[in-house]
C-alpha positions in Angstrom: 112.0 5.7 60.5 108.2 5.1 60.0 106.9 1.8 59.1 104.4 3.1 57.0 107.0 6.2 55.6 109.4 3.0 54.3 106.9 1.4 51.9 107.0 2.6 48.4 103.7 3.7 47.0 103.1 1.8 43.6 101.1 2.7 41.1 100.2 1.9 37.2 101.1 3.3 34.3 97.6 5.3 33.5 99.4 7.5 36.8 100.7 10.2 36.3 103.5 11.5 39.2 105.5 15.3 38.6 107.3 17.3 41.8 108.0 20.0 41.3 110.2 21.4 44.5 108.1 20.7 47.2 104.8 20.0 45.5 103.5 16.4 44.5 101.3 16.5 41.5 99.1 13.3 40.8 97.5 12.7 37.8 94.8 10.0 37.0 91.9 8.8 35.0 89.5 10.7 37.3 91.5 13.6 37.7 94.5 15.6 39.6 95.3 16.2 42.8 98.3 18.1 44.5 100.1 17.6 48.0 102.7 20.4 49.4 105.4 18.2 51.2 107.5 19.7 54.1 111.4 20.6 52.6 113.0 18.0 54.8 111.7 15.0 52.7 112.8 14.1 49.4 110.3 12.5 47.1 112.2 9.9 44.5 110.5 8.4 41.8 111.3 4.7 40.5 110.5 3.0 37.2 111.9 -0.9 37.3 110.6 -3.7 35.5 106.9 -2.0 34.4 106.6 -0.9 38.1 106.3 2.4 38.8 107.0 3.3 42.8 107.7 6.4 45.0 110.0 6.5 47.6 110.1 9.0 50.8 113.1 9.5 53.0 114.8 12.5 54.7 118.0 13.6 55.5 118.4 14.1 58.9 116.9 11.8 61.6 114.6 13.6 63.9 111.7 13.3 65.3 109.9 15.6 63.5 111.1 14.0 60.3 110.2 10.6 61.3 106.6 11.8 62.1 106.6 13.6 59.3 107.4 11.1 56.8 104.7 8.7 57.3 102.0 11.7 57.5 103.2 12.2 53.9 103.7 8.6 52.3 99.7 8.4 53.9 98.5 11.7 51.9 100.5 11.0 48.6 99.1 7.4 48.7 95.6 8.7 49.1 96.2 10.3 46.1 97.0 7.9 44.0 94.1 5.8 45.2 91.9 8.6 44.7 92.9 9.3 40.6 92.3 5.8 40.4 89.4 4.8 41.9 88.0 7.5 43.8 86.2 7.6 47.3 82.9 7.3 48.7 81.2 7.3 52.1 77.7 6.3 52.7 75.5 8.0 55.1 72.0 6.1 56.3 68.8 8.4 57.7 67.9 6.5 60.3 64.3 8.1 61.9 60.6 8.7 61.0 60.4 11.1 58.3 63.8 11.4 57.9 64.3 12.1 53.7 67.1 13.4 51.6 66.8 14.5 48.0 68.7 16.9 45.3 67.7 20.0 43.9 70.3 20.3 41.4 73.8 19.8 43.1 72.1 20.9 46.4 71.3 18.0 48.9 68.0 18.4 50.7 67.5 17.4 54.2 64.1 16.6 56.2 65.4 16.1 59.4 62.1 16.5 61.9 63.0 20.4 62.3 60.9 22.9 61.4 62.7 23.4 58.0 64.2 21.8 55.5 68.3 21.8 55.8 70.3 22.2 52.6 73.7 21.3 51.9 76.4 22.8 49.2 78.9 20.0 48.0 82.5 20.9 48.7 84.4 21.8 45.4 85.5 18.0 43.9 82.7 16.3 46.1 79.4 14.7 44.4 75.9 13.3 46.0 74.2 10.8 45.6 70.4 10.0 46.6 69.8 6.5 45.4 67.0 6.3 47.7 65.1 8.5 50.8 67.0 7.5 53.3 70.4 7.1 52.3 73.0 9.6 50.6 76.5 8.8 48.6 79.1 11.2 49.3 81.7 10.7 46.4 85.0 12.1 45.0 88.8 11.9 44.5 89.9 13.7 47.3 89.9 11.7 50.3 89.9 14.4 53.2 87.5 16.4 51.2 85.1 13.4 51.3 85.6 12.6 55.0 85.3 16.2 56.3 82.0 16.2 53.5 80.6 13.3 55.0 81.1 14.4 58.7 79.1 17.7 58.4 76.5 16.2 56.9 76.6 13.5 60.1 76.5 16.0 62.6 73.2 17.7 61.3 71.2 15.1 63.2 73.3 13.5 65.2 73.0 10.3 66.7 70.4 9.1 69.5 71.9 5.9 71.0 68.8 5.4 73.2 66.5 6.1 70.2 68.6 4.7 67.8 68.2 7.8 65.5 70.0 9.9 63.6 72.4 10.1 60.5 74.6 7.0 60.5 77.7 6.7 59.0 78.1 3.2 57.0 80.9 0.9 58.4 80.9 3.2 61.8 79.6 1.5 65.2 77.3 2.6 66.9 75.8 0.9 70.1 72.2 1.5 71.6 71.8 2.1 74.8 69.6 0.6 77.2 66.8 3.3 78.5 65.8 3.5 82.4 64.1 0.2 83.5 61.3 1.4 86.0 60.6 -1.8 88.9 58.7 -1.7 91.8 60.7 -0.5 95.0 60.2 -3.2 97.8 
């Protein structure tokens, strides 16, 4: 079995946790959000001592199941997080004239083309522009975020010789040394 498809996921009381057949409904402070779980797990949920938990396991040992189980303790758990607390990724213009802005739910993007890029939010996604050159791509679902964050990243991608581009916070990038031109012999 999976190390991570052992741990039980806990979570408070202000969580809300229904399944109904193969569908895992999370409820939260910031809002709900649903997972479809394949028929050979079973999804238990335990309430000892204040401390709310729930448990993943399977009935026959396969590999599949084994794969499967920690793919789905991951998502459910994300979940959880996500009523809770929500998610947010960060995304730095790095580049002269490089701007960002809103027009109502819209983000604007002056990326040294010709024209002005705009960008549609994802249902459940929010942006930010606290300032020019940097953008806050929030919400509860964490895929929806991620995938958000990544096609907004790939608009301008990054120049590792330059050092330009749309950079995502907490990612590394490395610059690159350009040609060095010396005198031949």
């Amino acid at each position: 079995m999976s190390r991570i498809g052992k741990k039980p996921i806990k979570f408070s009381n202000d969580v809300d946790v229904k399944i109904d057949g193969s569908r895992v409904i999370v409820k939260g402070p910031k809002g709900e959000l649903e997972t479809i779980v394949d028929s050979a797990i079973t999804i238990n949920v335990n309430e000892e001592n204040n401390e709310k938990s729930i448990q993943l396991s399977f009935g026959e040992n396969t590999k599949d199941n084994r794969r499967k189980i920690g793919l789905y303790r991951s998502l459910i758990s994300n979940n959880v997080d996500g009523v809770v607390s929500g998610y947010t990724k960060v995304i730095n213009l790095v580049g002269i004239g490089y701007r960002a802005s809103l027009s109502g739910k819209k983000l604007e993007l002056s990326l040294g083309y010709s024209h002005n890029v705009s960008v549609d939010p994802v249902d459940g996604v929010d942006f930010q522009v606290p300032s020019q050159n940097k953008i806050i791509i929030s919400g509860i679902d964490k895929e929806k975020v991620g995938q958000q964050t990544v096609k907004i990243s790939t608009l301008r991608k990054y120049d590792p010789y330059k050092g330009k581009g749309l950079l995502i916070e907490g990612k590394l990038y490395t610059k690159k040394q350009g040609k060095s031109v010396g005198k031949k012999g």
